[in-house]
C-alpha positions as CSV (number, residue, x, y, z in Angstrom):
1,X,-20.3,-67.4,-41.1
2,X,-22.6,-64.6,-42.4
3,X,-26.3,-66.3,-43.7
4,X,-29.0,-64.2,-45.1
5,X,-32.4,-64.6,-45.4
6,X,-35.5,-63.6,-47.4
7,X,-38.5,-63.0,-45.5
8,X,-41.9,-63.0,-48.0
9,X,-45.1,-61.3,-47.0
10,X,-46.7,-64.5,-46.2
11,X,-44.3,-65.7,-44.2
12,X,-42.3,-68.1,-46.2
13,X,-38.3,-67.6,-45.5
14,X,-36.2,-68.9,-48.2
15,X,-31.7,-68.3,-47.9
16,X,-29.9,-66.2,-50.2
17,X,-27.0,-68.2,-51.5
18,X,-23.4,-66.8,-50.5
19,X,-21.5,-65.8,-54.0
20,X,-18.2,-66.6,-52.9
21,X,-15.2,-64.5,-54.3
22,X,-13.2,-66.3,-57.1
23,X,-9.6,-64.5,-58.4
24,X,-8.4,-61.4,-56.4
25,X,-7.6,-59.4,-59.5
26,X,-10.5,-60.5,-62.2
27,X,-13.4,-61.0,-59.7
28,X,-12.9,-59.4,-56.2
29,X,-10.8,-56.4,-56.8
30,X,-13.3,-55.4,-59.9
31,X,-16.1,-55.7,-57.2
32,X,-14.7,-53.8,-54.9
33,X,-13.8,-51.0,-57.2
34,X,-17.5,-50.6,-58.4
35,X,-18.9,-51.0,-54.5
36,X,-16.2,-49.4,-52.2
37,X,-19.0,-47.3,-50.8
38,X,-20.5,-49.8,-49.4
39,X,-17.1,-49.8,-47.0
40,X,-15.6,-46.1,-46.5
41,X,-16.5,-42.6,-48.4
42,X,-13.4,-43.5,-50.8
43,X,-12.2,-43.0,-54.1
44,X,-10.0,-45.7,-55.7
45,X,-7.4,-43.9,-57.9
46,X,-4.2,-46.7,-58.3
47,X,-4.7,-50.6,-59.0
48,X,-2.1,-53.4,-59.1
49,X,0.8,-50.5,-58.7
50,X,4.3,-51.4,-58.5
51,X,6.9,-48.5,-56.5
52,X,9.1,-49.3,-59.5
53,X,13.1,-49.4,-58.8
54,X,13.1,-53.2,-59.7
55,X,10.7,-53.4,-56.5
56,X,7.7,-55.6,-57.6
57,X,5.6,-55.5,-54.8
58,X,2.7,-55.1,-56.2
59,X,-0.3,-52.9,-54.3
60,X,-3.9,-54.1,-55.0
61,X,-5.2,-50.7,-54.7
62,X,-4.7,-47.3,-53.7
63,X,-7.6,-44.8,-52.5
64,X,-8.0,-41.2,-51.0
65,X,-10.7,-40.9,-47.9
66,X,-13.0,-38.1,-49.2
67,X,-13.3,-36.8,-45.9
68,X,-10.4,-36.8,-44.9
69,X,-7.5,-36.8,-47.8
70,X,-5.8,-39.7,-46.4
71,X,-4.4,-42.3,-48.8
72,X,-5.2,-45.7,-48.3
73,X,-3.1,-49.0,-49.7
74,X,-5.7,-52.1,-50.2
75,X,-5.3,-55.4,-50.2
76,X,-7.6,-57.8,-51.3
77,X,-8.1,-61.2,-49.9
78,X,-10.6,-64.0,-51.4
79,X,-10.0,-66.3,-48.7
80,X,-9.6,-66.4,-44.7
81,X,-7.0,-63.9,-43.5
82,X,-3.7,-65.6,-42.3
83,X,-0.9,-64.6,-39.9
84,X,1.3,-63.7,-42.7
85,X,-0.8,-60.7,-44.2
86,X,1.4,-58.9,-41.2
87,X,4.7,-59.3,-42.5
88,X,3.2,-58.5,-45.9
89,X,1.4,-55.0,-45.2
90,X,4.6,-54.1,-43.3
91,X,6.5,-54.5,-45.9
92,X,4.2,-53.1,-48.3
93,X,3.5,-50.3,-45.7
94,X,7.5,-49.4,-45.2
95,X,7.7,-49.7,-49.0
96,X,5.3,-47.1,-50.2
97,X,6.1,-44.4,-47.4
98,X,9.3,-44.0,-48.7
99,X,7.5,-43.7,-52.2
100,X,4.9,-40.7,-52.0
101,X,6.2,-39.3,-55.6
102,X,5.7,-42.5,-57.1
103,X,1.7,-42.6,-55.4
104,X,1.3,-38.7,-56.7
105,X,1.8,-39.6,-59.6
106,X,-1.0,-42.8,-60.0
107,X,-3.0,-40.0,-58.6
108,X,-2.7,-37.7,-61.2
109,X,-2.5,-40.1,-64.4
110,X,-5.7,-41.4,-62.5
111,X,-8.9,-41.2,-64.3
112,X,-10.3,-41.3,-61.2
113,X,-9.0,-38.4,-60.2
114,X,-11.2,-35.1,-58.7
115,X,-10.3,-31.3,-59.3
116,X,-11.9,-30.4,-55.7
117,X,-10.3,-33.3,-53.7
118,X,-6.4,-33.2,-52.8
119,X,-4.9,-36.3,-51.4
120,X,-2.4,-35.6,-48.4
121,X,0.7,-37.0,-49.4
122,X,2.8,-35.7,-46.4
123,X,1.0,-37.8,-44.2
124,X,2.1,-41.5,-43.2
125,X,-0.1,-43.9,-45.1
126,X,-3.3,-45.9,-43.7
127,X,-3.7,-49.7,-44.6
128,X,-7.3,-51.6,-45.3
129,X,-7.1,-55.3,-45.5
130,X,-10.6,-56.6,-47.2
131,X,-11.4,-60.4,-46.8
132,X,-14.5,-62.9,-46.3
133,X,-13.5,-63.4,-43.0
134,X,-10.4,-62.4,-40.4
135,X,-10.3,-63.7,-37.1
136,X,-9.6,-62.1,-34.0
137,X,-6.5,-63.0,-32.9
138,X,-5.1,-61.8,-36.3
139,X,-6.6,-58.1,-35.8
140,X,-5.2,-58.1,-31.8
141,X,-2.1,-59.1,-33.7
142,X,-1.8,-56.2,-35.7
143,X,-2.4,-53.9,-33.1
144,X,0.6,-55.3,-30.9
145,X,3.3,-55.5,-33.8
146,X,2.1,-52.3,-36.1
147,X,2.9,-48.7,-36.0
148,X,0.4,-47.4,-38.0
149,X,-3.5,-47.3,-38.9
150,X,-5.2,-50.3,-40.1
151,X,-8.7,-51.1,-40.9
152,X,-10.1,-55.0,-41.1
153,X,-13.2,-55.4,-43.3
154,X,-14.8,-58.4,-44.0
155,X,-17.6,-58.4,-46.7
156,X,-19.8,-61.4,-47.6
157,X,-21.3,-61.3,-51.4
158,X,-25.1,-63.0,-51.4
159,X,-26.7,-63.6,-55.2
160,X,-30.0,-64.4,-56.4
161,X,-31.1,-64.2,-59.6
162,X,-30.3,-60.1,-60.5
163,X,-29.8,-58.9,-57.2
164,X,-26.8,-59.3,-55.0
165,X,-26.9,-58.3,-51.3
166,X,-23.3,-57.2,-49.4
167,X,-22.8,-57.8,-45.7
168,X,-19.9,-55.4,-44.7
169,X,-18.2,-55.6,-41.0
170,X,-15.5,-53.7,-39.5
171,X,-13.2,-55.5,-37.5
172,X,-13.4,-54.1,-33.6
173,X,-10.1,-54.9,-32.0
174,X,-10.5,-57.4,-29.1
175,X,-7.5,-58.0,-26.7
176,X,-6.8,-61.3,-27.8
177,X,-7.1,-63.9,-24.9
178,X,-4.3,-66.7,-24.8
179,X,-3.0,-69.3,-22.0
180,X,0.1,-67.1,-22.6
181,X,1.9,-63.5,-21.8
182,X,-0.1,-60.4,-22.4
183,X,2.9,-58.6,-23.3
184,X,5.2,-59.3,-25.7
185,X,8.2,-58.6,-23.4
186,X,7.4,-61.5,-20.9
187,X,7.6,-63.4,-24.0
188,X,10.2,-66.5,-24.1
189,X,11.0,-69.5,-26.2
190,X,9.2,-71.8,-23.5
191,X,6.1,-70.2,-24.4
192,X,6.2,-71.5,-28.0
193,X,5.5,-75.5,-26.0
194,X,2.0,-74.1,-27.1
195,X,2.7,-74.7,-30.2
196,X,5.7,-77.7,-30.7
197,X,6.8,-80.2,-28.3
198,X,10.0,-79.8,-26.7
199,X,12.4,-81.7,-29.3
200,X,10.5,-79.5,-32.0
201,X,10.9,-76.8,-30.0
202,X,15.0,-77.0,-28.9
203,X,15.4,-78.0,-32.8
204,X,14.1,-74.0,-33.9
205,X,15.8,-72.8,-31.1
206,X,19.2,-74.5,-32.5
207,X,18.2,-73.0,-35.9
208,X,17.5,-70.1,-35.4
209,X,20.6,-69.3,-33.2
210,X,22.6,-70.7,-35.9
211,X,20.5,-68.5,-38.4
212,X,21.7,-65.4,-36.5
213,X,25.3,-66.8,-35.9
214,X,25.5,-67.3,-40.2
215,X,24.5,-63.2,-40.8
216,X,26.9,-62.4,-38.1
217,X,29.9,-64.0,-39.8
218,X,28.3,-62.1,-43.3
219,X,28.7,-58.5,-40.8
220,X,24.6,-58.5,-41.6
221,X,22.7,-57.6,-38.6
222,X,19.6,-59.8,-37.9
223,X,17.9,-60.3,-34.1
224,X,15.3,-62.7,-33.2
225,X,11.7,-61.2,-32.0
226,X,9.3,-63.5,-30.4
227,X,5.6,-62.6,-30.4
228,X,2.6,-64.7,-29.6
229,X,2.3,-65.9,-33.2
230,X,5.4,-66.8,-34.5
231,X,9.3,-66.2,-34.4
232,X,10.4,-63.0,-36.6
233,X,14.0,-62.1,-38.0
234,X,14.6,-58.6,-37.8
235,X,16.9,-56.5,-40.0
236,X,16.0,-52.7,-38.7
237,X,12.2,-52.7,-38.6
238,X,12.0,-55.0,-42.3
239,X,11.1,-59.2,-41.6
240,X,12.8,-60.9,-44.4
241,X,11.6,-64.5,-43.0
242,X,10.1,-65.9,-40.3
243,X,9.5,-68.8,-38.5
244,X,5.9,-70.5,-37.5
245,X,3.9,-73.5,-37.5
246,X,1.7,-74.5,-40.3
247,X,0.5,-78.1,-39.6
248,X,1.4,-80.1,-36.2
249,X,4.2,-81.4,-36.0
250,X,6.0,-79.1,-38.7
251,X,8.2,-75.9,-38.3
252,X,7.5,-73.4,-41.6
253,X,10.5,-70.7,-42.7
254,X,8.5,-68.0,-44.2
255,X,10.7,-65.7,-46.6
256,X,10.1,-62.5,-48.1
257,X,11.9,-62.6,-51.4
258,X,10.0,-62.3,-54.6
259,X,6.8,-63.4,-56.6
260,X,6.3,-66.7,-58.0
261,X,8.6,-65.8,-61.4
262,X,11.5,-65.7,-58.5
263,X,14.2,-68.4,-59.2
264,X,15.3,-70.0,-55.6
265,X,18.5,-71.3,-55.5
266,X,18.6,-73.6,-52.7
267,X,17.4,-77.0,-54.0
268,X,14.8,-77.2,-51.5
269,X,11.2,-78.4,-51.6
270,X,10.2,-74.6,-51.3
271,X,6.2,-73.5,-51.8
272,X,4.8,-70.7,-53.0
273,X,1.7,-69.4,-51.6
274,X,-0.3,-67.4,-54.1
275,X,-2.7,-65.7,-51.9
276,X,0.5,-64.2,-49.8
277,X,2.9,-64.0,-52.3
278,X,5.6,-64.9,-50.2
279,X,7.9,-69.1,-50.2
280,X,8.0,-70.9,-47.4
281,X,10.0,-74.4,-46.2
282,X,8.1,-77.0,-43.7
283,X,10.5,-79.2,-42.0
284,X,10.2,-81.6,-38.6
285,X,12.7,-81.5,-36.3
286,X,14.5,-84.9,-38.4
287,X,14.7,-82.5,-41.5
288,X,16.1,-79.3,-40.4
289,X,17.7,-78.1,-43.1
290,X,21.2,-76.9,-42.9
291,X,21.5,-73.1,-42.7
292,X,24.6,-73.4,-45.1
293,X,21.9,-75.2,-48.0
294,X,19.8,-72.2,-47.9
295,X,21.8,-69.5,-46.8
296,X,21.8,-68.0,-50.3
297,X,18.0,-67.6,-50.6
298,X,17.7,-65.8,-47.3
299,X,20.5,-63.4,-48.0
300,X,18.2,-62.7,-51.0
301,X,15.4,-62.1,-48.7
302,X,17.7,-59.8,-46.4
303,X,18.8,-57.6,-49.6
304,X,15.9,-57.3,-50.3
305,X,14.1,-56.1,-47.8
């Protein structure tokens, strides 16, 4: 945790207080707009965009590097980056790529917009996740599962009175040490005992087999991944849902199938998180649900993505 201090000419220290970020879109992402020099040489041309198509996956902001002409999707985080911002800028990431009309046009309906600077829209897009803080092992993590150029920042907001004082770090990536592999190929379900016990464990195996079994018999192709972090379905290079654990004990499904508005149709005790915009389902190994009870939702997630 960032502190910072005031250091008067005689000698007294007093702390600035840390002005902590409140809603993404109202507070943060306005913030950010008026300050993103403080981070990169960029100009911020798209906000809150949608790719249109019935597609509501909605970009915080897009930005050209002035010194470069590379576009740049943001996202915004108020609070502690998780694991599942992953799956979430992939998707976005896949998304937009196929979408570089849609982005030319925010670009030129943007009032932001400069005659002397032309954005390169033939090149693959670059990704900049902006958050109060990211661990480690979530920017190592990135760097094993991504294709394609990402940035970690993490800015702390300081306020006294009138003035406010920004601490802005890029995110170095450090190999991320574990009692595990150090390559995802020497990966296998045992190493997951790190994280459930071995009922838990043979219970997500069953699942998940079963999972894969229930697409099969739909003629929808699916395959298992396993990385250090948690257990990825697969349709081509898209992760509808995902399994990982949340609290001890418990086994989440993670599924990439709409916003909050979306109606699930499984009469499950589904969550939404708000941060990630994505559901998830937290079970123990005595509650497994059956994949025939929620097969319809994750069908929607597979269509969908």
């Amino acid at each position: 945790m960032d502190k910072l201090f005031k250091v008067l000419k005689n000698g007294e220290i007093t702390q600035v207080p840390e002005k902590e970020f409140g809603d993404e879109v109202s507070d943060m992402e306005d913030f950010v707009k008026k300050n993103i020099s403080t981070i990169k040489n960029l100009i911020i041309f798209g906000e809150q965009a949608t790719p249109g198509g019935g597609i509501k996956k909605r970009v915080d902001l897009f930005a050209v590097d002035r010194d470069t002409n590379r576009i740049f999707i943001i996202e915004l985080k108020s609070q502690p980056v998780d694991p599942e911002i992953i799956s979430q800028i992939s998707e976005y990431w896949h998304i937009w790529n196929r979408k570089r009309e849609a982005i030319q046009n925010i670009w030129l309906q943007s009032k932001n917009r400069l005659d002397d600077l032309t954005p390169d829209f033939n090149s693959e897009l670059k990704v900049m996740i902006i958050a109060p803080y990211i661990e480690n092992y979530i920017v190592a993590l990135a760097n094993e599962v991504l294709n394609f150029d990402i940035n970690f920042i993490e800015i702390t907001r300081f306020q006294e009175e009138d003035h406010t004082f920004l601490i802005v770090t890029e995110k170095e990536f450090i190999p991320y040490e574990s009692k595990g592999p150090t390559t995802k190929q020497e990966i296998d379900w045992e190493f997951y005992l790190q994280l459930w016990n071995e009922k838990i464990l043979n219970a997500v195996k069953e699942f998940s087999n079963d999972l894969v079994q229930s697409f099969k018999q739909e003629n929808r192709e699916i395959n298992i991944r396993l990385t250090k972090f948690y257990i990825s379905f697969r349709h081509g290079s898209r992760v509808p849902f995902w399994i990982e654990r949340k609290h001890v004990g418990k086994i989440c499904l993670g599924i990439n199938v709409g916003g909050e508005e979306h109606q699930l149709k499984s009469n499950n005790p589904w969550k939404f998180d708000k941060s990630r915009e994505y559901w998830y389902l937290e079970f123990t190994d005595a509650t497994i649900p059956e994949i025939s009870n929620i097969f319809e939702d994750l069908k929607d997630a597979y269509d969908k993505n």
